[in-house]
N, C-alpha and C positions, 0 to 999 in steps of 0.2 A: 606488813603490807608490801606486796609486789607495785615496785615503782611502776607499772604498766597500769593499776588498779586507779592509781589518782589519775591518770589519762581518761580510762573510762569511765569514772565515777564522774566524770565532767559532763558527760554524753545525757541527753533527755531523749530518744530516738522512741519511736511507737510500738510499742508491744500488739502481739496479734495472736489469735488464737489459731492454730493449726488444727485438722482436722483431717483422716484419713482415712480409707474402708478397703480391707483385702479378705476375701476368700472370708464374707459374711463377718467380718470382726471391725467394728469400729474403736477408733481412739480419738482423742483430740488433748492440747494442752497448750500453756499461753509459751506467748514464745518472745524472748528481746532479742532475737538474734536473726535480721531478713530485709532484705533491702532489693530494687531494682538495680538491677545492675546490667542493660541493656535496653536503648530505647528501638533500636532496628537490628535484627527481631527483640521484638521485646519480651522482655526473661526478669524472673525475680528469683533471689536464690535466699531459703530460707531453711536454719541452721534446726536442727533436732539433736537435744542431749541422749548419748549412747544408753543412758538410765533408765530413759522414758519410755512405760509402754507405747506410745504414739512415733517413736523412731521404729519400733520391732515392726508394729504397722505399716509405717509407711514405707518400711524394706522391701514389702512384696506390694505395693499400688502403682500405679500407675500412673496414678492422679491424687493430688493435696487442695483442699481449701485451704485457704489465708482468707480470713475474716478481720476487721479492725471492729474496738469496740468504743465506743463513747465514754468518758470520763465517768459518767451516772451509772455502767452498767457491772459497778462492785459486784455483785452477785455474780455475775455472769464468769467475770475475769476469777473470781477465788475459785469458782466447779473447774476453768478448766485451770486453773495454777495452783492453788493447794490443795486439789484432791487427785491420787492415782486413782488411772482405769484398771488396776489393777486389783483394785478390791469396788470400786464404784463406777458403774454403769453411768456416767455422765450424761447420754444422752436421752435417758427415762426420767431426767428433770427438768430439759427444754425440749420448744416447740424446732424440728429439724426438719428437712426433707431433701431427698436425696437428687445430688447434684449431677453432672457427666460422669460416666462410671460409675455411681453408687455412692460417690463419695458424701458424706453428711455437709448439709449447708444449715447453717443455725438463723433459724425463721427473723432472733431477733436482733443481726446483726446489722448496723443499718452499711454498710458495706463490706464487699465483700471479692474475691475471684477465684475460680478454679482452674487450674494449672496442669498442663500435662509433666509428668518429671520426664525431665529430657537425659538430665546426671545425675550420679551421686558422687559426693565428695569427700573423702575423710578430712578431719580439720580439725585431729585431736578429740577432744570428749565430747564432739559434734559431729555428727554426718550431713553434711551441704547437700541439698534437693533444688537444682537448676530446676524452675519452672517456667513452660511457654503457657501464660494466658489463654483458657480456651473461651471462658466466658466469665462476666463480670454483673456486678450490680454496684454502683454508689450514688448517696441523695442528689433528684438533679441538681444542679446549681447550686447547691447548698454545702458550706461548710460545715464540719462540728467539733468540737472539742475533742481528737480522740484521748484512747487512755496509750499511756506514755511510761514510760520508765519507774520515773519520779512517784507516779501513780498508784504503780502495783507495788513501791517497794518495802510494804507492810504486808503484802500475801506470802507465807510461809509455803517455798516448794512440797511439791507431795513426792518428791525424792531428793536427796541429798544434791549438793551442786558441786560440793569437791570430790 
């Protein structure tokens, strides 16, 4: 084990479902890797594996949803973390509708935002997707349990991680 591993084996941080639409082809996939990282302007940068079809995706969009899921919504979190769109059409098994630019919003996420990508960033076996907020949905006043790290870490990737 890489002495770096037991630093973020420590980490409980929110997993999110990304989702993306270029040139008629959608992808989406769960993602531990994305955070706000600017309150003015406010910018969230959320990390895509170079493996994934949803990075090939989102190379040519313009625009990404980031979705959070609720601890209850296993189902949801395995379609998009241990299945490739690569052989499985993901979104012919939920309710979606399409967001600014086309991008796929998943009906049953109880929050959610779409994002213009402003950068991309190499980061290693990652490409960084700087997002500005273009439009959002979260329950009013209401908190919820999302799903977190700890969460998914019984959903087997749908491509290798090293």
């Amino acid at each position: 084990m890489h002495a770096f591993d037991r630093f973020t084996d420590a980490l409980d941080y929110p997993m999110y479902v990304v989702t993306a639409e270029a040139d008629g082809e959608r992808a989406g996939c769960l993602v531990g890797f994305g955070s706000q990282c600017s309150m003015r302007p406010p910018r969230f940068m959320v990390w895509l594996s170079e493996l994934n079809r949803t990075c090939r995706i989102a190379a040519r969009a313009d625009r990404l949803a980031v979705h959070l899921l609720r601890r209850d919504q296993d189902r949801l979190a395995r379609l998009f973390g241990g299945g490739t769109g690569d052989r499985t059409d993901k979104f012919a098994q939920v309710a979606w509708h399409a967001g600014p630019g086309g991008v796929p919003v998943l009906d049953e996420a109880p929050a959610w935002f779409v994002g213009r990508v402003e950068q991309r960033v190499d980061g290693g076996d990652h490409i960084g997707h700087l997002l500005a907020p273009e439009e959002m949905h979260h329950p009013a006043d209401e908190g919820f349990p999302f799903l977190s790290v700890t969460d998914a870490i019984g959903i087997p990737p749908g491509h290798p991680v090293d």
